[in-house]
LOFIDREN-673541 format. One record per residue (C-alpha): x, y, z; residue number from 1. Coordinates in pm, 1 decimal. Example, Ala and Ser with C-alpha at 12.3 -4.5 7.8 and 13.67 -1.06 7.14 Angstrom:
<recs>
<rec <1230.0 -450.0 780.0> 1>
<rec <1367.0 -106.0 714.0> 2>
</recs>
This chain:
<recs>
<rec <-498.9 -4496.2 3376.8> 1>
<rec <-445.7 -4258.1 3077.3> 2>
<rec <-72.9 -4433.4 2967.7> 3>
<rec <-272.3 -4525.4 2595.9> 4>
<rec <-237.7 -4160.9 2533.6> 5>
<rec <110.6 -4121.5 2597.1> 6>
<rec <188.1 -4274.9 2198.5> 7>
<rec <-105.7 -4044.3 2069.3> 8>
<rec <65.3 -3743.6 2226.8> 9>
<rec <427.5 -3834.3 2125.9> 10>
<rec <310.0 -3862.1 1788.3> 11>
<rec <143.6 -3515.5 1814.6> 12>
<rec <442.5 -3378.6 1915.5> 13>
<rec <676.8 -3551.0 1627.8> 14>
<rec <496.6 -3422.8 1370.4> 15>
<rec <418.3 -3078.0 1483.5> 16>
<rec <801.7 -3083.6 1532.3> 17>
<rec <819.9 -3248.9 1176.7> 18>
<rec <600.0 -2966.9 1004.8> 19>
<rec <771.3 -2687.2 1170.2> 20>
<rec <1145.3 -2774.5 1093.0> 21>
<rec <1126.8 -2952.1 744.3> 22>
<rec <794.5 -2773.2 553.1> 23>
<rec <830.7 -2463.4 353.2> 24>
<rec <935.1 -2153.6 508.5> 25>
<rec <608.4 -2026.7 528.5> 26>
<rec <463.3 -2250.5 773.4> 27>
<rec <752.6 -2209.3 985.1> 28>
<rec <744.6 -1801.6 959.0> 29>
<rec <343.2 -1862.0 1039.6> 30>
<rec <393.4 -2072.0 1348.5> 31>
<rec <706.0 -1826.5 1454.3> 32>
<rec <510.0 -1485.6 1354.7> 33>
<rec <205.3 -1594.9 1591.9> 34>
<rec <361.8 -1753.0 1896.6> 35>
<rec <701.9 -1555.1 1928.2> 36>
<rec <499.9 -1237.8 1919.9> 37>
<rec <295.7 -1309.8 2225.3> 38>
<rec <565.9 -1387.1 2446.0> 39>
<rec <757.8 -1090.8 2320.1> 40>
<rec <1036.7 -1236.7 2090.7> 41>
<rec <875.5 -1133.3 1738.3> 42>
<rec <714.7 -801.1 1602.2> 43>
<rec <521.1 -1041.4 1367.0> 44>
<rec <138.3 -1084.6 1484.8> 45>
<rec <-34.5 -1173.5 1141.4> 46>
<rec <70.7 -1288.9 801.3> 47>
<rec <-203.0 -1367.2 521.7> 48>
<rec <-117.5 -1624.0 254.4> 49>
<rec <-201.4 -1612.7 -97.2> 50>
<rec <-141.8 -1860.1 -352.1> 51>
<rec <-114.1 -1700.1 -680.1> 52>
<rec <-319.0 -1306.7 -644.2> 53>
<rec <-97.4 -1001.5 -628.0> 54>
<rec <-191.7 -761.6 -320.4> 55>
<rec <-107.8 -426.5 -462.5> 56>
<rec <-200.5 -249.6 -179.8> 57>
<rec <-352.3 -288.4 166.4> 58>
<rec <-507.0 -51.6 403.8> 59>
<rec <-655.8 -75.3 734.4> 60>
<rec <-967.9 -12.5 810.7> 61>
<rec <-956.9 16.0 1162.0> 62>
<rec <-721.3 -100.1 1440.8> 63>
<rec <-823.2 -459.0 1384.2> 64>
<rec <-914.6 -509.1 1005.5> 65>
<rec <-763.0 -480.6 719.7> 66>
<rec <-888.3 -452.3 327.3> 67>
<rec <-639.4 -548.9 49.6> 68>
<rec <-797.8 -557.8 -350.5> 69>
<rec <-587.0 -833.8 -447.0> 70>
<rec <-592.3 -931.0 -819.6> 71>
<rec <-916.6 -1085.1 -914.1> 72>
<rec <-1099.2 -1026.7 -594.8> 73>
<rec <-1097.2 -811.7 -234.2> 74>
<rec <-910.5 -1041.7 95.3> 75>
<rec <-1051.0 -859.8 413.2> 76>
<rec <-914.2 -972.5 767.4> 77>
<rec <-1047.8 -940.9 1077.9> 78>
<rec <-806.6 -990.9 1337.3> 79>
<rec <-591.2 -1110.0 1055.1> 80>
<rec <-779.5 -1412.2 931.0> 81>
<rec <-874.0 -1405.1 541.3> 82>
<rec <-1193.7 -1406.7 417.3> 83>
<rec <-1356.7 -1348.5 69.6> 84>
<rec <-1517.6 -939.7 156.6> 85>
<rec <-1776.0 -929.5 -96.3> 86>
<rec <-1866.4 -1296.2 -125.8> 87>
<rec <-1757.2 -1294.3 -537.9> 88>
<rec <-1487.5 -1228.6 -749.1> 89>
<rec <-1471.9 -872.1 -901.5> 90>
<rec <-1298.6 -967.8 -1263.5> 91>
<rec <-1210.1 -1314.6 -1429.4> 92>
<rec <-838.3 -1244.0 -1437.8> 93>
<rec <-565.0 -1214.3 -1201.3> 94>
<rec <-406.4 -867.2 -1198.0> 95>
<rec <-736.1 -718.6 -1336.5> 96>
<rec <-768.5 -502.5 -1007.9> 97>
<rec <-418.8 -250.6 -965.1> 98>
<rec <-454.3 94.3 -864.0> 99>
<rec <-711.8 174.8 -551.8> 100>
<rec <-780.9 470.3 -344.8> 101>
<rec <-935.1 419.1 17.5> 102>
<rec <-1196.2 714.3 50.8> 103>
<rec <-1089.7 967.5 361.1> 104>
<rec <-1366.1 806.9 621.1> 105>
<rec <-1315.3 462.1 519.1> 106>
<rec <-1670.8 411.4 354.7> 107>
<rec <-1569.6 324.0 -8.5> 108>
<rec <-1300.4 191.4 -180.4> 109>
<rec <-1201.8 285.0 -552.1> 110>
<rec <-1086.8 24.0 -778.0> 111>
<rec <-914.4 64.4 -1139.6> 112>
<rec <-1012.3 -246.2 -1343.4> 113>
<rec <-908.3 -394.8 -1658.8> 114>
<rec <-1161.9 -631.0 -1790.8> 115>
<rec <-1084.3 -884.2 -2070.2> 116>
<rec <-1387.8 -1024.2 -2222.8> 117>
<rec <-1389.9 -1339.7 -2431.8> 118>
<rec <-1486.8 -1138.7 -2742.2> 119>
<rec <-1160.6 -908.9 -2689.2> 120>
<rec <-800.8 -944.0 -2735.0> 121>
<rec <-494.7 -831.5 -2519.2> 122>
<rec <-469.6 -504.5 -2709.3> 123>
<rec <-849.0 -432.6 -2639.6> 124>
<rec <-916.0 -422.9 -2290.2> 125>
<rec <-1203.3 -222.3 -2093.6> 126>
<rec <-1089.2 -28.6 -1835.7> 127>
<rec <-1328.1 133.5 -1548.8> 128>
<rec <-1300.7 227.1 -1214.2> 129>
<rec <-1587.8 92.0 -982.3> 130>
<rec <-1655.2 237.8 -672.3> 131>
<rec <-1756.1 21.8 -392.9> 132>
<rec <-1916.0 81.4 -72.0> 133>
<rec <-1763.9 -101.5 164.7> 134>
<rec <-2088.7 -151.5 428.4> 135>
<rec <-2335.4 -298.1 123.1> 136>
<rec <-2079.4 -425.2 -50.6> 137>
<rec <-2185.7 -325.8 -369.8> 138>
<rec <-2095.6 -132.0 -683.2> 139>
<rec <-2207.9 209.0 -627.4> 140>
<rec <-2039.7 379.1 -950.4> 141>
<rec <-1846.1 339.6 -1266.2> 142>
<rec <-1662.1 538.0 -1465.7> 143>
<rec <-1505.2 519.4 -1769.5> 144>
<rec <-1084.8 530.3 -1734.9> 145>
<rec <-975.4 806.2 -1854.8> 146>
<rec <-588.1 664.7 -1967.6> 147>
<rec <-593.4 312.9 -2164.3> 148>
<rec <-457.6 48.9 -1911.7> 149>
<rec <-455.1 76.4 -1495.7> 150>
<rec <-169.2 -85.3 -1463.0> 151>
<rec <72.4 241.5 -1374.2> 152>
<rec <-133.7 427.1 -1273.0> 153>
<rec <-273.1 621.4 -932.3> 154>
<rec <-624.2 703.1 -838.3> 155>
<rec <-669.0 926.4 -529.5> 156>
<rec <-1016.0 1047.2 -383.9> 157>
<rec <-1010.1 1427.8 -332.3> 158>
<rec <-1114.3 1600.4 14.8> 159>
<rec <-1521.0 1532.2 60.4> 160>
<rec <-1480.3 1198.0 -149.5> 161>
<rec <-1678.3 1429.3 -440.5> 162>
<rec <-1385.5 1348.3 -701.5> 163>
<rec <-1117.0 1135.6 -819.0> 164>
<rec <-789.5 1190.9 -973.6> 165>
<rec <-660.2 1009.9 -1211.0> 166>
<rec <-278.4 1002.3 -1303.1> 167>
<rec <-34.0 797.8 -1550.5> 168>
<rec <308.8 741.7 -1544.0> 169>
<rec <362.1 755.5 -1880.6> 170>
<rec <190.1 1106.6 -1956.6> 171>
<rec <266.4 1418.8 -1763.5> 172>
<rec <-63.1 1459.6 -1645.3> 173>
<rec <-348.1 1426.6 -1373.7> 174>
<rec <-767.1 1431.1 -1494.4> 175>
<rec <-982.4 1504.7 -1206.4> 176>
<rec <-1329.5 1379.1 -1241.6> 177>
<rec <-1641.3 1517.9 -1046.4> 178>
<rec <-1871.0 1215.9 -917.9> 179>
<rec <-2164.0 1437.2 -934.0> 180>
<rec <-2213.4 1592.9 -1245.6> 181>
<rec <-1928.4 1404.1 -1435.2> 182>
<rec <-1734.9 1749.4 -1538.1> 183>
<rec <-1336.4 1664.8 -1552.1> 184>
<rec <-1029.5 1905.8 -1523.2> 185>
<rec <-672.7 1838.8 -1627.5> 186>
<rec <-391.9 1913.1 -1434.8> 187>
<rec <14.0 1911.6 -1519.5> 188>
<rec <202.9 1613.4 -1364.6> 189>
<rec <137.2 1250.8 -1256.2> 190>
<rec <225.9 1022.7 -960.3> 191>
<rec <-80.5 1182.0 -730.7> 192>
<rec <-111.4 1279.6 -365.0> 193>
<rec <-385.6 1422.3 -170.8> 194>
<rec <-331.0 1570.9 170.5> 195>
<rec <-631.7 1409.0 422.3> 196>
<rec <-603.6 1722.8 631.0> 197>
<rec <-585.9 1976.8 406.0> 198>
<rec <-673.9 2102.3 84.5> 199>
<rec <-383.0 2039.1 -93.0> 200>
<rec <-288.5 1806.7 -385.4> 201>
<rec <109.0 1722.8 -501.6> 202>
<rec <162.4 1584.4 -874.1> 203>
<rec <526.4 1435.0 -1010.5> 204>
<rec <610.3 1740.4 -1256.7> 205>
<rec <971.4 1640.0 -1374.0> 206>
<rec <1164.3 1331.9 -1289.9> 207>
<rec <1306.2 1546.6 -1000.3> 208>
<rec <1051.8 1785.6 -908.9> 209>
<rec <725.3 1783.5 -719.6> 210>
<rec <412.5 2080.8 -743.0> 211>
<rec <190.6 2116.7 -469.2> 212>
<rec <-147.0 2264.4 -611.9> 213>
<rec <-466.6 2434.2 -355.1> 214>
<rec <-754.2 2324.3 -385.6> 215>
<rec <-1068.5 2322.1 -506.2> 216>
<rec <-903.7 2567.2 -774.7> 217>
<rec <-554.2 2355.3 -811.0> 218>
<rec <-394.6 2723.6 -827.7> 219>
<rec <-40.6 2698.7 -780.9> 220>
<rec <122.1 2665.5 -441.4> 221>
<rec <483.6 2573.8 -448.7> 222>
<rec <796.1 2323.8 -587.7> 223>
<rec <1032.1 2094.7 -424.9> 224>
<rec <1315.5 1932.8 -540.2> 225>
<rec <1530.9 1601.4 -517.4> 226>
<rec <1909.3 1641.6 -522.2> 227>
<rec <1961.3 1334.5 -733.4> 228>
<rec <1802.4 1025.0 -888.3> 229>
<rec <1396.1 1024.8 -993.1> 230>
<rec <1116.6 1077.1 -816.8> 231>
<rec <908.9 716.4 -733.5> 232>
<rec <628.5 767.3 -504.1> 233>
<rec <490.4 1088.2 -327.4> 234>
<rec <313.1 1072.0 3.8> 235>
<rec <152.2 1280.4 280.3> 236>
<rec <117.9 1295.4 646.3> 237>
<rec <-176.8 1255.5 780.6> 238>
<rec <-187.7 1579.7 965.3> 239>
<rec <-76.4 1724.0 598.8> 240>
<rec <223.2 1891.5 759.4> 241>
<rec <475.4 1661.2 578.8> 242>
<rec <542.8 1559.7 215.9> 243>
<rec <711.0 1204.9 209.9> 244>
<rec <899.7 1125.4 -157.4> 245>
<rec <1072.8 845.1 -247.3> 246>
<rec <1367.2 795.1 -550.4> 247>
<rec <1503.3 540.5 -772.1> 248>
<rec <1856.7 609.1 -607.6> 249>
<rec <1770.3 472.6 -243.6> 250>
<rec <1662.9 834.0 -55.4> 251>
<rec <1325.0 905.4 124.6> 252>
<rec <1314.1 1291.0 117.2> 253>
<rec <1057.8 1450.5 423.9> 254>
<rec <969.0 1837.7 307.5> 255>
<rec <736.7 2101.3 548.6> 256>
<rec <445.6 2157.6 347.1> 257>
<rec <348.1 2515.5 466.0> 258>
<rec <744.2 2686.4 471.4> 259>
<rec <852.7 2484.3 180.0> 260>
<rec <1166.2 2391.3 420.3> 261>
<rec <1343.9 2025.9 363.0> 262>
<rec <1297.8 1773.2 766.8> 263>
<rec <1544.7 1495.7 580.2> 264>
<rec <1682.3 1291.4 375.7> 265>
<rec <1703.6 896.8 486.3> 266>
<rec <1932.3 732.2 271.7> 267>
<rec <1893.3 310.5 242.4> 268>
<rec <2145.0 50.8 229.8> 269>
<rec <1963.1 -117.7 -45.9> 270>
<rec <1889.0 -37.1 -448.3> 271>
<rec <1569.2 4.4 -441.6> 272>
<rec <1266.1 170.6 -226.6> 273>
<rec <957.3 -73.8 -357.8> 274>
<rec <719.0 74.3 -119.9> 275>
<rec <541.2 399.5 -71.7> 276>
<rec <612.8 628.3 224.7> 277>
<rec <412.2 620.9 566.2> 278>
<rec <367.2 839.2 796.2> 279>
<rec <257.8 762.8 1182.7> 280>
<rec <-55.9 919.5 1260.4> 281>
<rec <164.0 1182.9 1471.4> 282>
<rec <357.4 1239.3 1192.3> 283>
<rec <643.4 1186.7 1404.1> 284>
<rec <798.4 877.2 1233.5> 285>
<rec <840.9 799.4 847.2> 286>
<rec <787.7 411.7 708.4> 287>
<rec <904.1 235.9 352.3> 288>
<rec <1025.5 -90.6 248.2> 289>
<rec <1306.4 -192.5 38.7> 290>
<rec <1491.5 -425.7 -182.4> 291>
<rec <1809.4 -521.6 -183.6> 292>
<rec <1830.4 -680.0 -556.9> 293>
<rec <1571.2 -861.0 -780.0> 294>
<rec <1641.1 -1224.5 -797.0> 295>
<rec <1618.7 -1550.6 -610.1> 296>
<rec <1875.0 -1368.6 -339.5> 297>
<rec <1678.6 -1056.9 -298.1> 298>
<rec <1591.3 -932.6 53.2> 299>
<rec <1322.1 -711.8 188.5> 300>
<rec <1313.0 -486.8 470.4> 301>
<rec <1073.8 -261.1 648.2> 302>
<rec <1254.7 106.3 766.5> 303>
<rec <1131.9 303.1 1066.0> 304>
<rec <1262.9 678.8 1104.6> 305>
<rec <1227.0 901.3 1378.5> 306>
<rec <1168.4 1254.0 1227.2> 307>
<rec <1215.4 1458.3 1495.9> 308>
<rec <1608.9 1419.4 1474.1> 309>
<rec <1627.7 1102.5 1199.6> 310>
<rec <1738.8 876.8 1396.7> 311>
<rec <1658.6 541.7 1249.9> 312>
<rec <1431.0 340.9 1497.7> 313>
<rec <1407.4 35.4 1296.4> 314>
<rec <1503.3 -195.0 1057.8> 315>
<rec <1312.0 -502.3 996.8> 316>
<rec <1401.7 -791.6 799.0> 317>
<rec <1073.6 -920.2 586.8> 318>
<rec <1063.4 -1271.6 482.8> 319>
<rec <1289.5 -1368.7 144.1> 320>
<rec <1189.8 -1379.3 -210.5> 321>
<rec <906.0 -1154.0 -164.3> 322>
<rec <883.6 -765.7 -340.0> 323>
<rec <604.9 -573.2 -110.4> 324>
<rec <447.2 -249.3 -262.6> 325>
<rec <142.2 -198.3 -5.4> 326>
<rec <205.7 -15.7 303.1> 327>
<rec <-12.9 157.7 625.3> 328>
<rec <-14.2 209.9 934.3> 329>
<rec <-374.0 175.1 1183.1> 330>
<rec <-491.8 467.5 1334.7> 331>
<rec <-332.1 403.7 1667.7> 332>
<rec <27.8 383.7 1559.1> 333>
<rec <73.2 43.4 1691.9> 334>
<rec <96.7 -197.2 1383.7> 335>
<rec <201.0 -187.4 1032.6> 336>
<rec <97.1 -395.2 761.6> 337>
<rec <273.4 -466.7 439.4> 338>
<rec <129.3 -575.5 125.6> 339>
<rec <298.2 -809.1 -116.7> 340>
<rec <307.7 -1053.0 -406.3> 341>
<rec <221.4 -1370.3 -218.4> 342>
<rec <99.1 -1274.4 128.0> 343>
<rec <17.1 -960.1 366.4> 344>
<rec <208.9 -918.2 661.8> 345>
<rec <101.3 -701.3 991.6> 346>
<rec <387.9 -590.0 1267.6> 347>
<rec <419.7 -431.1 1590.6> 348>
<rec <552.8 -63.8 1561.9> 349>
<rec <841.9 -3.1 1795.9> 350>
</recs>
């Protein structure tokens, strides 16, 4: 009775078999990363695709969502299918949007922005940070930048979400500016962190050294130091028990913020550590990504680290000729989602 549908459904099944063997890898990692995962042979549950925007960083909103400001506009997922957040693009440029700073209860996002306007030329560009509220979806604030370009640089909101810091790589030091009354402080060192649980903020102060300053005074605390190499990106916990560096010579270092007292070092096969340290929310295991070379034959991976005795729980294999910067974990400990030049992935912790 049904036998006409028997060429319809061979067809079907040729060229599903078609596009997942002989299109681009990505279609094949899509169709893998979805299906493998739900019958247990893949960590992969989500990927995002871009064509040409640069996600510089990612965060997750809650255990389902995710934000990302990704070059000219902001890619929000909810279980991990892309849509346009706030309906418009931000800038006119790709790579306007760079450095961002999720707010500690998730309400507002910070973006730094370089704007281009068609009166201006490359060496005059207007810089601001614009603070958006992430339930309107609107522009609440903005604020002149402080450095000239956004680029390298870190924004961080500070305990309350009453004040940002500002740092840049290139100068040795950190402006924090009130959002009240406007009123801005300088502090030495660049390459910000703010502890979420505590009142504590760490600043790069030498290629190998790291002060942790108390706030709201930013009176001096304490040092730590690296054994070798320079100091890349500075992290903590989220219980703010654990300082999380990483170097230019393939180490993630784990300090005890209150005894000053070094957990580990985690040495990588690879050259380089391109992402930022992550901590689960227990604080018990220690995330980062890394890069094997830069190149066509570069490859990515995505470490796990049990702290407790560092162990190493993981070690994931991202997909090829990709660099990811963006990483975070959701507030349950169960996925991790990695931000990168052409697409945003999302795992299952182990």
């Amino acid at each position: 009775m049904f036998a006409f549908l028997w060429p319809l459904t061979i067809g079907l099944v040729i060229q599903l078999l078609f596009q997942f063997f002989f299109r681009f890898d990505e279609t094949k990692f899509w169709i893998s990363c979805n299906w493998l995962s739900k019958i247990g042979l893949s960590q992969c549950v989500g990927i995002l695709p871009f064509s040409n925007l640069f996600a510089h960083q990612v965060y997750f909103l809650n255990d389902q969502e995710i934000l990302s400001p990704n070059g000219e506009q902001f890619v929000r997922a909810t279980f991990f299918w892309p849509q346009s957040m706030f309906g418009k693009k931000v800038t006119n440029n790709p790579d306007d949007i760079s450095a961002s700073s999720l707010s500690d209860d998730k309400k507002m996002i910070a973006v730094c922005v370089d704007r281009e306007s068609a009166e201006t030329s490359e060496n005059d560009i207007n810089s601001e940070v614009w603070i958006w509220d992430i339930g309107t979806r609107q522009v609440v604030k903005k604020l002149p930048y402080p450095f000239d370009l956004c680029w390298l640089d870190k924004i961080n909101f500070l305990p309350g979400n009453e004040a940002l810091a500002f740092s840049d790589e290139e100068e040795e030091k950190t402006i924090v500016i009130n959002l009240n009354d406007g009123s801005s402080k300088e502090i030495p060192g660049n390459l910000i962190a703010v502890s979420p649980a505590s009142s504590v903020m760490a600043t790069r102060t030498g290629d190998q050294t790291i002060t942790l300053w108390q706030l709201p005074g930013y009176s001096y605390l304490r040092e730590f130091r690296i054994e070798s190499g320079s100091i890349r990106d500075i992290s903590f916990s989220p219980d703010g028990s654990k300082l999380g560096v990483t170097t230019d010579d393939s180490k993630v270092y784990v300090w005890n913020v209150r005894d000053g007292q070094i957990s580990g070092v985690f040495p990588v096969e690879e050259k380089y550590l391109s992402c930022n340290v992550v901590f689960s929310p227990d604080s018990s295991k220690v995330f980062t990504c890394t890069l094997s070379e830069l190149g066509d034959n570069e490859h990515s991976y995505l470490y796990t680290w049990k702290l407790e005795d560092g162990s190493l729980l993981d070690k994931l294999e991202l997909p090829q000729k990709e660099t990811y910067y963006g990483l975070d974990i959701s507030s349950d400990g169960s996925l991790v989602t990695v931000a990168g030049y052409h697409k945003i992935l999302v795992y299952k912790v182990k």
